[in-house]
N, C-alpha and C positions, 0 to 999 in steps of 0.2 A: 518770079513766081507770084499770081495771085495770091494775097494775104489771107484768102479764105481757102485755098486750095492746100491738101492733106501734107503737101511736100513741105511745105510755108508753115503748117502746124508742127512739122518734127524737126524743123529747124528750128524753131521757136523753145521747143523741149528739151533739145538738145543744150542749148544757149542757156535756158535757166538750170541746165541739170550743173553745165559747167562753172557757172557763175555761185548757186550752189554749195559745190565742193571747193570750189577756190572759196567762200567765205567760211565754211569749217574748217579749212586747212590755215586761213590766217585766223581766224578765231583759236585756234589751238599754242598759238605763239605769239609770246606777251614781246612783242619789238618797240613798244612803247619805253621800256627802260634800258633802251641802250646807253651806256654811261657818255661815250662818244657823241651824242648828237648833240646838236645846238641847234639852237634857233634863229628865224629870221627878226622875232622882234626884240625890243629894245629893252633889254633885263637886265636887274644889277648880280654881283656875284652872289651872292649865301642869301637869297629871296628863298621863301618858305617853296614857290611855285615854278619850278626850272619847268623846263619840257619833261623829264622823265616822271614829274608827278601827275598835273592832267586829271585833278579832281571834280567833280562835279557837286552844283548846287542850281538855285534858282533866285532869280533877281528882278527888279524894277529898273527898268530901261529910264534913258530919257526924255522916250517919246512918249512914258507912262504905260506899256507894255510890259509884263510877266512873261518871263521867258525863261527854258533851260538853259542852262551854259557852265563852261568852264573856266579856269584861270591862268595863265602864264606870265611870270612877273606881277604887273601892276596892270595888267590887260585882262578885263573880261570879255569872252567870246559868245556872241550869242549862236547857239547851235541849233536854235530855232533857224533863223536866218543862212548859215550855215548848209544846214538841208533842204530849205526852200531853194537855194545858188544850185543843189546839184550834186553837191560835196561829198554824200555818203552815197552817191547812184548803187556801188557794188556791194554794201549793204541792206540786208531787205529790213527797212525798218517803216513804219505805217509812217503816211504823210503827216500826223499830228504830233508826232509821239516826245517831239522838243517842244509843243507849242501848248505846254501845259502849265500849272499853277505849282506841281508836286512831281517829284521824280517817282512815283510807284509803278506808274504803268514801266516805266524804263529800266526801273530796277525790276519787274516783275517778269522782263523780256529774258531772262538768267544773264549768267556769266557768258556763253560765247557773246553774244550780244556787245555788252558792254568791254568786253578783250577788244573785240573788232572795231568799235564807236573810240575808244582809248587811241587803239594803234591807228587809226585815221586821220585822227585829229593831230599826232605827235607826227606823221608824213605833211598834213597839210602847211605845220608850222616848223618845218623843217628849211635850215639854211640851204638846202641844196633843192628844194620844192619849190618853181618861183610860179607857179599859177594863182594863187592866191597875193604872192608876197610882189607881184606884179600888176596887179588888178587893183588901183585904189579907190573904186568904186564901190567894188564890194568888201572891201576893209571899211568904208565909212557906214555899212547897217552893221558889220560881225564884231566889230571889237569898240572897247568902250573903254574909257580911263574908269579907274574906281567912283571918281566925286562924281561919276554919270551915272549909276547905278546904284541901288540902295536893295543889301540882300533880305531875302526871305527865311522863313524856313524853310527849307531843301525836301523835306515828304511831310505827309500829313501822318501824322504818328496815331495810328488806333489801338496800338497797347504797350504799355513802357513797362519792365521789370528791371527793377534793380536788384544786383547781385552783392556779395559780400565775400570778396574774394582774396582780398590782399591779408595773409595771415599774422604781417606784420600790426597792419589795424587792428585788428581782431584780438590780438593779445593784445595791445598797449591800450584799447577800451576796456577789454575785462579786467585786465588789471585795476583800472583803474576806479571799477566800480563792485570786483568782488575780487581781488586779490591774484598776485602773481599765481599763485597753485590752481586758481580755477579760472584763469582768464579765458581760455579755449574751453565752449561748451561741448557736451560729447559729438554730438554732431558734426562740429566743424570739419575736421576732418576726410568724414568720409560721402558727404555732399556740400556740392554750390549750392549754399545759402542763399537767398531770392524771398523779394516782398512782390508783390503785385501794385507799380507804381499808377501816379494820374498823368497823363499825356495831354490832356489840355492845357495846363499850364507848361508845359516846354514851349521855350523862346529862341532866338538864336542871338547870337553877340550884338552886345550893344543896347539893347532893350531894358531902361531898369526899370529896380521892382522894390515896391515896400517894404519896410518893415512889418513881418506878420504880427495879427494877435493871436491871441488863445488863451486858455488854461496852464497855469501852472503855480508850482507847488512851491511854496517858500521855505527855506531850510528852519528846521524845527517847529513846522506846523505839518495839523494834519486836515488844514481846510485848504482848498485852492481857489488863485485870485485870478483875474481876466486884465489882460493886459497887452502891451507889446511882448517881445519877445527880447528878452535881455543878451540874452545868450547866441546870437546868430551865427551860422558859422559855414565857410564854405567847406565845398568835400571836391578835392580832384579826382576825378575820374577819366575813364573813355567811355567811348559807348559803340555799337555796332548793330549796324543798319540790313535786317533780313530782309530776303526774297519771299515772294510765296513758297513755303518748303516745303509742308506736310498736308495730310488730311486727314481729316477728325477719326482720332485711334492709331493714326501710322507716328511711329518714333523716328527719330533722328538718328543714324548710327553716329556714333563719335568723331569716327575718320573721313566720313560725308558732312561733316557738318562745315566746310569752310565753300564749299558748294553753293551755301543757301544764304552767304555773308557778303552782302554788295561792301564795305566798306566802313572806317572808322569816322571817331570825332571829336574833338574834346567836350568833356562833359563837366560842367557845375553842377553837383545835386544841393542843391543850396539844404541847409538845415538850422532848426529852430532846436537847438538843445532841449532848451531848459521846458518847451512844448511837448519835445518828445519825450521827454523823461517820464514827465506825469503821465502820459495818455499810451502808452508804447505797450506796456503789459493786460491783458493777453494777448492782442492780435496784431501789436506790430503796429507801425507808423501809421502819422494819418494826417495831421493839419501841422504837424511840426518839420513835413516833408512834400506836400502837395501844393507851396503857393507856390513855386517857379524850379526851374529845373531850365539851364543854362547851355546851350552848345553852340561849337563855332560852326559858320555856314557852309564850310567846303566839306565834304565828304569823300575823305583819301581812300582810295580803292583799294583793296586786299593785292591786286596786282601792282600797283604801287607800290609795295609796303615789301613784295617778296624779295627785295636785295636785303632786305635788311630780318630775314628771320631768325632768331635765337634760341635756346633753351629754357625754360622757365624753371622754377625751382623744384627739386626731385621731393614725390611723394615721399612721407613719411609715416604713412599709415597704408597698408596694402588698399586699392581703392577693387571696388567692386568693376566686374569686365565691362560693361558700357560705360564707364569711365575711363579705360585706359586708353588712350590716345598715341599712335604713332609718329612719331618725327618730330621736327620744331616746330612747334604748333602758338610759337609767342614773336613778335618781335622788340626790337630794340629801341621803343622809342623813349627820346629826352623829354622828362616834361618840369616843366614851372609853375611855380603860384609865385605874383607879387601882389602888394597891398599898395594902392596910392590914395591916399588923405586928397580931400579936394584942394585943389592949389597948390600942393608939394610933388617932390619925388616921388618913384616910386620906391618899394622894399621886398628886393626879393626874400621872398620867408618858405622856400621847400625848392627842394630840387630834387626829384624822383624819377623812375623809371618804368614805364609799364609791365618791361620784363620780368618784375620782382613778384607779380601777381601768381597765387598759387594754383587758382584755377584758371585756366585756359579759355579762349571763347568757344572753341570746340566741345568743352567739358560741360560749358555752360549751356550752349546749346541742346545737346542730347538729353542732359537732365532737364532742363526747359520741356521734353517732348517726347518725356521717357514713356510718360503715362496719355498722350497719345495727345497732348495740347496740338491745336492748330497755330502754325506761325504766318504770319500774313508780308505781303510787301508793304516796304516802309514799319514794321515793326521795328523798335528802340533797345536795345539790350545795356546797360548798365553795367560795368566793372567794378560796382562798391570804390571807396575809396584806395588811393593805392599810394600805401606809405613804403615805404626803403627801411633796410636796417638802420639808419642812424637819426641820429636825433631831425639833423636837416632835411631831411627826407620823409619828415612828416604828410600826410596828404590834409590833414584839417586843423584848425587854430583848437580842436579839442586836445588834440594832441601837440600841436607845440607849442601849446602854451600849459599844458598840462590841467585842463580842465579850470585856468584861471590864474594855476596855483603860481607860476613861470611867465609871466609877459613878455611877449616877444616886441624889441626894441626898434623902432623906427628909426629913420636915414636921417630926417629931417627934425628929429627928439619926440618925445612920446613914447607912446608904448600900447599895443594891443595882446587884452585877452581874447575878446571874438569881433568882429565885425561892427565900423558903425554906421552912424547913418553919415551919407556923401563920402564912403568910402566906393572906389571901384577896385573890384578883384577883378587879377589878368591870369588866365590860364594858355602856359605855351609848351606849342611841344615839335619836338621834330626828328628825323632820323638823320644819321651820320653814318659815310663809310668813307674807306679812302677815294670811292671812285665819286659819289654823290652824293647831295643831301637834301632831302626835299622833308617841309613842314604842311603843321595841319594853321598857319596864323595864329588870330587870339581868341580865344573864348572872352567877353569884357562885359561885365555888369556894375553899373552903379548903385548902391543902395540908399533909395528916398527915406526919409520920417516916416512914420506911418501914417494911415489914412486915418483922416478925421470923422466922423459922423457929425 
């Protein structure tokens, strides 16, 4: 049939309607976390990046190229390269949409999108798939060892809020600055607590950073000095990477809100104590929280994440109805802080849990966009620190070292109250079940002296 003739046209319509439906129908089913599958390539056992994880970030090729990609073992895949081969033909996704500097446009593509880019990539690199794993021609542009690649930031972040959500924090900071009876302000409670952070300085792993200066207040005066920052301290967090969700004046519903959530990270909010102390009353943080803000460069997918979802901790205050959240709206991830001194050991000093967090990213969300805030792609969400019921489970050296008062004891002798200089803090985290286990790697920053003028 003529290619311009009406018959050739509704065969043509016919073909994209089916191709179409076949890509909703595999967009709707997450077959990327089959516990059973393996891979064709060469991976150790308990690696943070099995097949069933299949995270996404952006990296620096060899050839000095910026490219999208993902990770499997110790193998980065360039997905640029990937779709130019051919690879995603029954996905409709725009010719450019891996050959970018920033995953926004691709996380801005939603959730079937990204199900269906997931479960392709986990068939292509499947042991029983050998068109790829047979071609080593195009395995020499798509996959790269680590030491060939140097990662990026993963989106360009145009607005970062940090929450304050782990209730365990929250008491053992009030306490410690206005007494166990009023450690919890009235608020706490009955909203996710939120500052309005700076996104220009988020870096991703590896990247170090100064010692800030600033203002602050010497104990038993009441003039303040400019200086370093004595008191430095890291804060474990996560953090969670939005779609375009809303429109200026639309809210989030609570139960919609994991919709509009491309995936997690581990997060450093780095912090300047004894900067924020002085300067923090009325309006909340400002240079004691704005020089750097730490995450690791793979961004683990909510679909990812769903073997492993749990309960979070039960309200204890009746919450308001766009607050109440239906289901396990948390999961179960392990996470780590260690402290390594330049040229020693490390010392692991916390071992937490994300699940311990009181408020939800769902919860977070919707009060994010109660009052009709617009949320962009590549937006940054913050989980405040998140410490555990016990002592070791602290999330910041404010609290396990107790504000100085308690030094916590190093491997190799020593002892820190916060943070010094040519110290690197390692944040890690990952999930467990009996069938899998896939991780987010390391969050790692070194801290320099401070800059000189």
């Amino acid at each position: 049939t003529p290619l311009y003739s009406s018959a050739a046209s509704d065969v043509y319509k016919r073909q994209e309607y089916i191709l179409l439906k076949l890509f909703e129908f595999t967009s709707m089913q997450i077959t990327a976390n089959n516990p059973d599958r393996k891979t064709w390539l060469d991976i150790t056992k308990n690696t943070d990046f099995p097949i069933q994880n299949i995270p996404f970030g952006v990296f620096l090729t060899r050839d000095d190229v910026i490219t999208i990609g993902t990770r499997i073992g110790d193998y980065a895949i360039d997905l640029g390269a990937l779709h130019q081969l051919g690879y995603f033909e029954d996905i409709p996704l725009t010719d450019d949409i891996f050959l970018q500097d920033t995953l926004n446009d691709f996380i801005a593509d939603g959730r079937k999108t990204w199900r269906a880019v997931r479960n392709k990539i986990a068939d292509i690199f499947d042991v029983n798939n050998k068109t790829l794993q047979e071609n080593k021609e195009h395995q020499k542009v798509i996959l790269f060892t680590l030491d060939e690649i140097e990662m990026q930031l993963p989106v360009q972040v145009g607005d970062y809020t940090d929450f304050y959500s782990s209730e365990e924090h929250a008491r053992n900071v009030g306490e410690m600055f206005r007494g166990a009876d009023k450690a919890l302000l009235p608020n706490w409670l009955h909203i996710p607590v939120a500052y309005h952070g700076r996104s220009s300085s988020i870096i991703p792993s590896g990247i170090p950073i100064r010692r800030p200066h600033g203002q602050k207040l010497p104990n038993g005066s009441d003039t303040p000095i400019f200086g370093p920052s004595r008191n430095l301290d890291f804060e474990l967090e996560m953090a969670f990477i939005t779609t375009a969700a809303n429109h200026l004046g639309e809210p989030i519903p609570v139960n919609d809100a994991e919709e509009h959530i491309f995936g997690l990270v581990l997060f450093n909010d780095w912090s300047a104590r004894d900067i924020q102390k002085w300067e923090y009353v009325p309006l909340g943080p400002f240079l004691g929280k704005n020089f750097a803000s730490t995450i690791s460069p793979w961004i683990v997918t909510l679909d990812a994440l769903e073997p492993y979802r749990t309960e979070g901790p039960k309200p204890s205050t009746k919450q308001l109805p766009y607050l109440k959240s239906k289901g396990k709206k948390t999961f179960d991830i392990h996470l780590q802080v260690a402290i390594q001194p330049e040229g020693k050991e490390e010392t692991v000093v916390s071992n937490t849990n994300f699940k311990h967090l009181y408020w939800n990213m769902s919860q977070q969300l919707a009060h994010h966009t109660v009052n009709g805030c617009p949320v962009n792609s590549g937006d940054m969400m913050g989980s405040g620190t998140i410490s555990g019921p016990t002592k070791d489970s602290y999330g910041s050296m404010l609290e396990l070292s107790w504000n100085g008062e308690k030094p916590i004891k190093l491997k190799e002798g020593g002892d820190r109250k916060f943070i010094q200089d040519n110290d690197t803090v390692i944040l890690r985290g990952h999930c467990e079940n009996k069938n899998t286990r896939i991780g987010f790697g390391e969050c790692s920053t070194k801290i320099l002296p401070p800059f000189k003028n």
